[in-house]
N, C-alpha and C positions, 0 to 999 in steps of 0.2 A: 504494500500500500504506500510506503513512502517511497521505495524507488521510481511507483507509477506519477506518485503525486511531484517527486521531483524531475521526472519526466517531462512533463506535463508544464510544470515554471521554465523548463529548459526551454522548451518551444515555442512557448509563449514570450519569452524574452528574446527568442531569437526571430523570433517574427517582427517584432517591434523594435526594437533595437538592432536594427539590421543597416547596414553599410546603404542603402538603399533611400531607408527611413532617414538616418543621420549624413545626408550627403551632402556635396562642397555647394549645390543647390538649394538645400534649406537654411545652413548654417550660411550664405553668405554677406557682404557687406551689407545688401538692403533689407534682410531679415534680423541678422544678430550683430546690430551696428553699437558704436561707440557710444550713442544714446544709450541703450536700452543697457549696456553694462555697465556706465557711469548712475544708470539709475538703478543698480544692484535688480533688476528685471530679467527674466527669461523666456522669451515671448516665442512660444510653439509656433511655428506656421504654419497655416489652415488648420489652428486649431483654435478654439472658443476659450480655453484656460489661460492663466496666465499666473506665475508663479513670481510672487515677489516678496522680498526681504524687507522691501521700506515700511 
């Protein structure tokens, strides 16, 4: 059950967190710019979340 269930987080992490998801495309200047990390902000692209420290 636990090796299913860690199975299971493996694939799921690697589906999302995939070179694909985290590409020089989403991370670039117009998305994860100098603004939004001087504002301690991490702003997903196309995504609705927004994760911030301030």
């Amino acid at each position: 059950m636990i090796a299913l269930d860690s199975s299971v987080r493996a694939s799921f992490s690697a589906a999302n967190f995939s070179a694909a998801n985290f590409s020089a495309a989403n991370f670039s200047a117009a998305n994860f710019s100098a603004v939004a990390i001087s504002d301690s902000r991490i702003l997903l692209p196309n995504s609705p979340f927004l994760f911030s420290h301030a």
